[in-house]
C-alpha positions in Angstrom: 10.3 9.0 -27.3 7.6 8.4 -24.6 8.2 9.1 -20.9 7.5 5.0 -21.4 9.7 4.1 -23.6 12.3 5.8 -22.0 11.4 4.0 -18.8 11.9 0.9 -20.7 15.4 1.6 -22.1 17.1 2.9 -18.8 15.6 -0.5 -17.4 17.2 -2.7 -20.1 20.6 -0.7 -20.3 23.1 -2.7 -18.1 24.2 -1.0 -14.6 27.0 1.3 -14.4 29.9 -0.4 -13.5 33.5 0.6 -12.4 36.3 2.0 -14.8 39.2 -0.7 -15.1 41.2 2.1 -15.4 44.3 0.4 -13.1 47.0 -1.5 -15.1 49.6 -3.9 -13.5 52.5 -1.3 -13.6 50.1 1.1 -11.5 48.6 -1.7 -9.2 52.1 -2.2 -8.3 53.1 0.9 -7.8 49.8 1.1 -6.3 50.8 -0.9 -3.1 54.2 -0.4 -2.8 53.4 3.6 -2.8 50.4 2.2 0.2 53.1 0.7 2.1 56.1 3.0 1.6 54.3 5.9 3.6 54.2 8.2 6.4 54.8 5.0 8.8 58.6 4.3 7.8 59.1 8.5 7.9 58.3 8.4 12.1 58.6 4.9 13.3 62.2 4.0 12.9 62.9 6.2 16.2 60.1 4.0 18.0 61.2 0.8 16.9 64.7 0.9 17.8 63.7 2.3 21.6 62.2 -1.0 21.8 64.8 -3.5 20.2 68.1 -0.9 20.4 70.1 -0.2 17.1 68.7 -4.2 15.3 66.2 -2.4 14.6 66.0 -3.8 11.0 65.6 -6.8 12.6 61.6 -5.8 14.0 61.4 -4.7 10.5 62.4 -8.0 8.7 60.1 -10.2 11.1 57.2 -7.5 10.7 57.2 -8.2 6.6 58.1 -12.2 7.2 54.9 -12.4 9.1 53.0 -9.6 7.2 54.0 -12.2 4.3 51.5 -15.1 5.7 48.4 -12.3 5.9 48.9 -11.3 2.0 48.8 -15.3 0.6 45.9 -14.8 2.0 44.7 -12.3 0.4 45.7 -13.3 -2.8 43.4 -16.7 -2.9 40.6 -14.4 -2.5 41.0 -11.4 -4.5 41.9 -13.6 -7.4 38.4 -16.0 -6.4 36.1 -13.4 -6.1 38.0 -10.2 -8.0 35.2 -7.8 -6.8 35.3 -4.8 -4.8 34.5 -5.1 -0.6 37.9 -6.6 0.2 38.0 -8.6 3.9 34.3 -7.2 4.4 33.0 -9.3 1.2 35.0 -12.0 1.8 33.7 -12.6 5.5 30.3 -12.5 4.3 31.0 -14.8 1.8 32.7 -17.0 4.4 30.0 -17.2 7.0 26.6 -15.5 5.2 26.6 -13.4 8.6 25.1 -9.9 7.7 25.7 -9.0 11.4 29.3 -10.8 11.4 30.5 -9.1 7.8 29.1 -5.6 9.1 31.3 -5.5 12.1 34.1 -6.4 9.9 33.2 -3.9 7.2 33.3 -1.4 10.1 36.5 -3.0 11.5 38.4 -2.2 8.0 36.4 0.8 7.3 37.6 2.7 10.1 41.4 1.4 9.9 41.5 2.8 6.7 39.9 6.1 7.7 42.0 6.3 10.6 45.2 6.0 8.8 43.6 8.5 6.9 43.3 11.0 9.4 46.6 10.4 11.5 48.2 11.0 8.0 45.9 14.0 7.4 46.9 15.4 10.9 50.8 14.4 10.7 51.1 16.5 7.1 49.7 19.1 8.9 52.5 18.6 11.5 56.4 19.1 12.1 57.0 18.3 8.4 54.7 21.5 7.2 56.1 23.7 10.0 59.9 23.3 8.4 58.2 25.7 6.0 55.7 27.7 8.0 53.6 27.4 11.2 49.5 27.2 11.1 47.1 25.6 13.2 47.1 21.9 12.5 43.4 20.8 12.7 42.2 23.7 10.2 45.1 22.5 7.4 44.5 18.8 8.2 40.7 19.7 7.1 41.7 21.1 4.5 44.1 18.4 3.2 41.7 15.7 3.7 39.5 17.7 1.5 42.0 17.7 -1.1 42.4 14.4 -0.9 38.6 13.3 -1.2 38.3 15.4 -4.3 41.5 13.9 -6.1 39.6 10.1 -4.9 36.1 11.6 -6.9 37.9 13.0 -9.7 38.6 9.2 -11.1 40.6 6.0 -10.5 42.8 6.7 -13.1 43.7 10.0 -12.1 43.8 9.0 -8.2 46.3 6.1 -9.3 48.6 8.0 -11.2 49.0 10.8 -8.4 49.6 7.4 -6.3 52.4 6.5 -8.6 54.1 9.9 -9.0 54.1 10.4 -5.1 55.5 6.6 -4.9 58.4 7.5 -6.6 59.0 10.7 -4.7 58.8 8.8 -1.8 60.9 5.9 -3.0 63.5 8.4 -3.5 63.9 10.1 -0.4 64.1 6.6 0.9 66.8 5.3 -1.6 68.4 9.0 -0.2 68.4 7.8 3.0 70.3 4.2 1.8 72.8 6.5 0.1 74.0 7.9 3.3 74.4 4.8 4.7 76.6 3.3 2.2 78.4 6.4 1.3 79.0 6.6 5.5 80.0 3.3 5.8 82.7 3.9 2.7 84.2 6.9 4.4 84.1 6.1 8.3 81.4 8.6 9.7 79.2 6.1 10.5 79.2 3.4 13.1 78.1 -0.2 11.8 78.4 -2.1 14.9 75.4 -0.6 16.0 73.1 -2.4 13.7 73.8 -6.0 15.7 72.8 -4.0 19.2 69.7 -4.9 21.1 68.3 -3.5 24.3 69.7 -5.1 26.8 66.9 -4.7 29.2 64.7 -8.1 27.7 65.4 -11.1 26.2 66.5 -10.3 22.1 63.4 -12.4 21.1 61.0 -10.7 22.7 62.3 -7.1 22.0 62.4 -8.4 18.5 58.5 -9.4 18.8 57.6 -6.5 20.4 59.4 -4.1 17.7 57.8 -5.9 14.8 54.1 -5.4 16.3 55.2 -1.7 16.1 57.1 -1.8 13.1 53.7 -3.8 11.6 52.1 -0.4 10.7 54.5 0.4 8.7 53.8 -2.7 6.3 50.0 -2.5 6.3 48.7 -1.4 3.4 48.7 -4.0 1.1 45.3 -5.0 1.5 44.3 -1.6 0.7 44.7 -2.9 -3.3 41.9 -5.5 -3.0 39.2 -3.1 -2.3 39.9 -1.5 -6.3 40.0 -5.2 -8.1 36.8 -4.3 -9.9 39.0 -1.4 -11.4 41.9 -3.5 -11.8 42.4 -5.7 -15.3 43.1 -8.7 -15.7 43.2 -9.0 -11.6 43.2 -12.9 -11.6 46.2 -12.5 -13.3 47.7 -9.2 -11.8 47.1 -9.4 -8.3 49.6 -12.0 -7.1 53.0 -11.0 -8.1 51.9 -7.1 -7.7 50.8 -8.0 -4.6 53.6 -10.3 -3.2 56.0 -8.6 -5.1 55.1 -5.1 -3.8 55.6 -6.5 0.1 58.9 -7.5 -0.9 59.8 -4.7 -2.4 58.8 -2.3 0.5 60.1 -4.6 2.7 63.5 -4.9 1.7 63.5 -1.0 1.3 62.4 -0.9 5.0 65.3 -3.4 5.9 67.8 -0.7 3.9 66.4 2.1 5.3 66.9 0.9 9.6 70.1 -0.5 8.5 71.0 2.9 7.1 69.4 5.0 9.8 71.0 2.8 13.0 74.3 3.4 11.2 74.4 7.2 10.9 72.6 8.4 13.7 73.4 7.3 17.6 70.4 4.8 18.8 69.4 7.2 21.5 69.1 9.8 19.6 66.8 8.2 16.9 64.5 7.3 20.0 64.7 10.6 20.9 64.1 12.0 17.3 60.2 12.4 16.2 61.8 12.6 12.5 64.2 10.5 12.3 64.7 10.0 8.8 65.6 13.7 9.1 68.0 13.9 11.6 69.9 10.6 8.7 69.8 13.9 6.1 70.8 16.2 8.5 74.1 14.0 10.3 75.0 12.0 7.3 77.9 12.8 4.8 75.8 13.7 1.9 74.6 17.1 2.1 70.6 17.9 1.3 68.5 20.3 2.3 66.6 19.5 5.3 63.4 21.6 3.4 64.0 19.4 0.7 63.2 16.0 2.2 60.4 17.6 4.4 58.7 17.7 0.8 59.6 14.3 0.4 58.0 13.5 3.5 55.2 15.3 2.7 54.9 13.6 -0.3 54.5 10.5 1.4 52.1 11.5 3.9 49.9 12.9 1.3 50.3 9.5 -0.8 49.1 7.3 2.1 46.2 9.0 3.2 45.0 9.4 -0.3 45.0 5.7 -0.8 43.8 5.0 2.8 40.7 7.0 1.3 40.3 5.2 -1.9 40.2 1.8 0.3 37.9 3.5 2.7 35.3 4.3 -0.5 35.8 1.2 -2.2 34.8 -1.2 1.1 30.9 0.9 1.7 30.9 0.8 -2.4 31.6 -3.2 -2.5 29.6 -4.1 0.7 26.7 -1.9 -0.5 26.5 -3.9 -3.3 26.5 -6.7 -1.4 23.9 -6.1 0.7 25.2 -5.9 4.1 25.2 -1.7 3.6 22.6 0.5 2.4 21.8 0.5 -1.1 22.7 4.6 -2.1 26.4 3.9 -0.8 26.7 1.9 -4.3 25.6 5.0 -6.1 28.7 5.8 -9.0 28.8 9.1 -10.7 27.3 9.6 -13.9 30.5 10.9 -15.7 33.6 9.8 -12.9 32.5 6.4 -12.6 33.2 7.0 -8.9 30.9 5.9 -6.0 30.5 9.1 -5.0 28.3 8.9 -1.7 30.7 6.4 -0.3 32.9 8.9 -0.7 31.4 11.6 1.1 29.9 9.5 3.8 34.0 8.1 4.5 35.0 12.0 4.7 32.6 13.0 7.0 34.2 10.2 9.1 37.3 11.4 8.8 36.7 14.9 9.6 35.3 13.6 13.1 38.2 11.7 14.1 40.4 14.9 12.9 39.0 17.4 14.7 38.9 14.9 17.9 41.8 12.7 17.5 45.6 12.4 17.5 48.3 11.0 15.2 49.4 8.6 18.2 46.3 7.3 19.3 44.5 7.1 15.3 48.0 5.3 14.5 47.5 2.5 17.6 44.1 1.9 16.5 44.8 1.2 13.1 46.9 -1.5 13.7 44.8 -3.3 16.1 41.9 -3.4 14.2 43.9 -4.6 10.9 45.4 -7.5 13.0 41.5 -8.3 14.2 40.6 -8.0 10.5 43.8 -10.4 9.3 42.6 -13.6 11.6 39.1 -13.7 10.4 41.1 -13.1 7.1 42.9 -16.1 7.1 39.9 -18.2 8.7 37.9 -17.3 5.9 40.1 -18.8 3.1 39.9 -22.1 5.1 36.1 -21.9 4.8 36.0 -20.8 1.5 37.6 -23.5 0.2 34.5 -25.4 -0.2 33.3 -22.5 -2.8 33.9 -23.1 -6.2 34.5 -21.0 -9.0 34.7 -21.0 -12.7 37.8 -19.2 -13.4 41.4 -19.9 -12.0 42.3 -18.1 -9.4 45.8 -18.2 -7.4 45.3 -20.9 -4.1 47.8 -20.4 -1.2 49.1 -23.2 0.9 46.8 -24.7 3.7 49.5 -24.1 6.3 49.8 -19.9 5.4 46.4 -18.9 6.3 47.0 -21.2 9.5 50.5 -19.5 10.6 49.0 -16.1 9.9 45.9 -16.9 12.5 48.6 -17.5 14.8 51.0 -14.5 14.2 47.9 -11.9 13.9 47.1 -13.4 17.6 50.9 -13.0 18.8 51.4 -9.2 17.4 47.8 -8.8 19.3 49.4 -9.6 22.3 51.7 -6.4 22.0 49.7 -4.0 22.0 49.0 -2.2 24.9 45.7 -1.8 27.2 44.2 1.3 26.5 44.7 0.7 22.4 41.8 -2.4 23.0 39.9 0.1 25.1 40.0 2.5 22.5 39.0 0.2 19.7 36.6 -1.6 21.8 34.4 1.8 21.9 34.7 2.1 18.0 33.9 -1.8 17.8 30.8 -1.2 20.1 30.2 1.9 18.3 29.6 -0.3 15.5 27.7 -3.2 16.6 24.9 0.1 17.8 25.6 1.2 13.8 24.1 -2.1 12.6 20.9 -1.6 14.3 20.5 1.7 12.7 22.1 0.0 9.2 19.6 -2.1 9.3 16.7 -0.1 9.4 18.3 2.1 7.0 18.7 -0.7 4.5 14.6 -1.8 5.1 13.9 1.7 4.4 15.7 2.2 1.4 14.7 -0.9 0.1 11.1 -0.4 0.2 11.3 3.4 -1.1 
């Protein structure tokens, strides 16, 4: 065959596409092992120093409102089931390259935060229950690990997801255990779970627990961003989506319940693993080691499929238009998109080496809630777009609410979180202008 011909056949064969390698048993198990991660393991301590021993109650608000967000999100995955997530549904919306960037970058570095605070935490208390080494040089190394198990293959990266969601289901169940079995013999104190702080108004420590207790439930729109690898998703996302909410959500619930039951309210403030000090004070006895795996497991679980997201958004936006062409590059044989991949890492390894869990954690959440409103006010706008296929179509009045909720958690978080995401957010809007000449560039060469 001539150098010609063969010209003329790699121009006629179709482009490579994305494996649908992701069924609706693993999409589900997909968000619920997204949401079920490393938050839950540290942030029952901080919730209840903010609304006492309720502290299910921050918890059951947190996944009532996260609720209004994810109807959301169903409209438009099931519209326009395509990789990009929020990013490729703003630009949709509003046609803004400069508007869907800032978004892209908005999600983009939520999910490679979470990444990182996860990468840093495994690299934490939980690994030093077994033995001691400096934390940055293992958290490199982890996130490493993780970016080769997200090249390797959806399929592959999917079903490590749903072996470490049932790992990390069951060290939660565990933790339910104790609380029932310590309810049944006495050793625990149930009372406690109707106590708020009595220092503000139960409403308001309610509020201000559930804009904590939010990071634990984001995650969910993590799964939008692999629709393109999903089949069937018109028909999958919506109970795998709103199923999987409810189902870490309730486990959540369980979990504080149990938790404020067993262990002394003050001492669950005081506890930076307080799911651990439930193993270690309640009636059934388990190896502390043992549910440091656990947690490790789930750590490792959530920052794997904070990467995936992270990959999937430059892949989907690239392809878009609003990102550089090569970051829509797949592999050959993986049918991964491989440069997103790396470029994602490379991110990650920055905020590593220079950030902590605390502060990577904050940010996450604030730029998530940012991402949720414009969210919401796109499926308003897009409801003038038509499409040929069904797709799922919340009520008017959901997309609404969640403006208004996103805007109220907002309010709670504190002021040098928005300073702190302010620098990324301008950090990005001086990205664009080099995006953009990147994109010119590439598009002429």
């Amino acid at each position: 065959m001539s150098e010609g011909e063969q010209s003329a056949e790699q121009a006629a064969a179709p482009p490579q596409e994305l494996k649908r390698g992701i069924s609706p048993i693993l999409l589900l198990l997909f968000i619920v092992g997204d949401m079920v991660g490393g938050g839950i393991y540290a942030l029952v301590g901080k919730v209840a120093g903010v609304t006492g021993g309720a502290v299910w109650s921050a918890f059951l608000l947190a996944l009532t409102l996260a609720l209004f967000t994810a109807f959301a999100y169903a409209e438009l995955v099931t519209k326009y089931p395509r990789a990009g997530g929020a990013a490729y549904y703003v630009h949709r919306a509003f046609q803004s390259p400069f508007f869907s960037f800032m978004v892209t970058f908005a999600v983009l570095m939520s999910g490679i935060t979470s990444a990182s605070a996860l990468a840093i935490a495994f690299a934490g208390d939980y690994m030093a229950a077994f033995i001691e080494l400096p934390t940055i040089p293992i958290a490199l190394l982890f996130i490493l690990l993780v970016t080769v198990i997200n090249h390797y293959g959806i399929s592959e990266s999917v079903k490590v997801n749903a072996l470490c969601t049932l790992i990390e289901l069951g060290g939660l169940l565990l933790i339910v255990a104790i609380g029932v079995v310590a309810v049944a013999d006495g050793s625990g104190d149930p009372s406690r779970v109707l106590q708020f702080k009595g220092e503000i108004a139960i409403p308001w420590a309610v509020l201000a627990g559930a804009g904590l207790a939010f990071y634990a439930l984001v995650g969910f729109e993590d799964s939008v961003n692999v629709a393109e690898e999903t089949q069937d998703p018109s028909r999958s996302f919506p109970p795998a989506l709103l199923g999987g909410i409810l189902i870490a959500g309730m486990i959540y619930v369980l979990v504080t319940i149990a938790a404020s039951i067993v262990v002394p309210t003050a001492q669950l403030e005081a506890s930076s693993g307080p799911l651990l000090e439930v193993v270690k004070q309640g009636p059934i006895r388990v190896s502390p080691k043992l549910f440091a795996v656990i947690a490790l497991f789930a750590l490792a679980n959530s920052a794997l499929v904070n990467a995936i997201m992270a990959s999937r958004i430059v892949y989907g936006m690239s392809k878009a238009g609003v990102m550089p062409a090569i970051f829509s590059r797949v592999h050959a044989k993986r049918h991964t998109p491989t440069v997103a991949i790396i470029f994602t890492t490379l991110i990650a390894v920055g905020l590593i080496i220079t950030g902590d869990v605390a502060d990577l954690a904050r940010t996450t959440v604030l730029l998530l809630l940012s991402a949720f409103i414009i969210v919401n006010v796109s499926v308003l706008v897009l409801r003038r777009d038509t499409v040929e296929h069904k797709h799922f179509r919340t009520p008017v009045i959901f997309p609404i609410i969640g403006v208004l909720v996103c805007a109220g958690l907002l309010t709670q978080q504190a002021a040098d979180v928005w300073y702190r995401a302010g620098l990324l957010l301008g950090l990005g809007a001086l990205l664009y202008g080099v995006n953009l000449l990147a994109k010119r560039y590439l598009d002429r060469n």
